[in-house]
Phi, psi and omega in degrees: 000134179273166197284355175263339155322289174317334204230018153289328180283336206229032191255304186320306221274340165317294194313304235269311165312299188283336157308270185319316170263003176255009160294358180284323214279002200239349173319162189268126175298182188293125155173143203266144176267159166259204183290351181287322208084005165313083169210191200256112194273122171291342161309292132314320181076012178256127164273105189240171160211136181267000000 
């Protein structure tokens, strides 16, 4: 394998890795919906949907 064969696996495998851990960060949080898909952060007092 030649070294730009090498330094292409592992720029992929870079992407694939910082991909993978900052995509944690787009979960939906935790909290029960109404029939809308809806509810309301107690916190805030804002009304979302998902």
């Amino acid at each position: 394998m030649s070294m730009e064969q090498t330094l292409m696996k592992l720029s992929a495998i870079l992407i694939a890795v910082l991909l993978s851990i900052t995509s944690v960060t787009v979960f939906a949080h935790s909290g029960g919906t109404d029939s809308k898909g809806c509810h309301r952060n107690h916190k805030t007092n804002d009304y979302h949907c998902h």
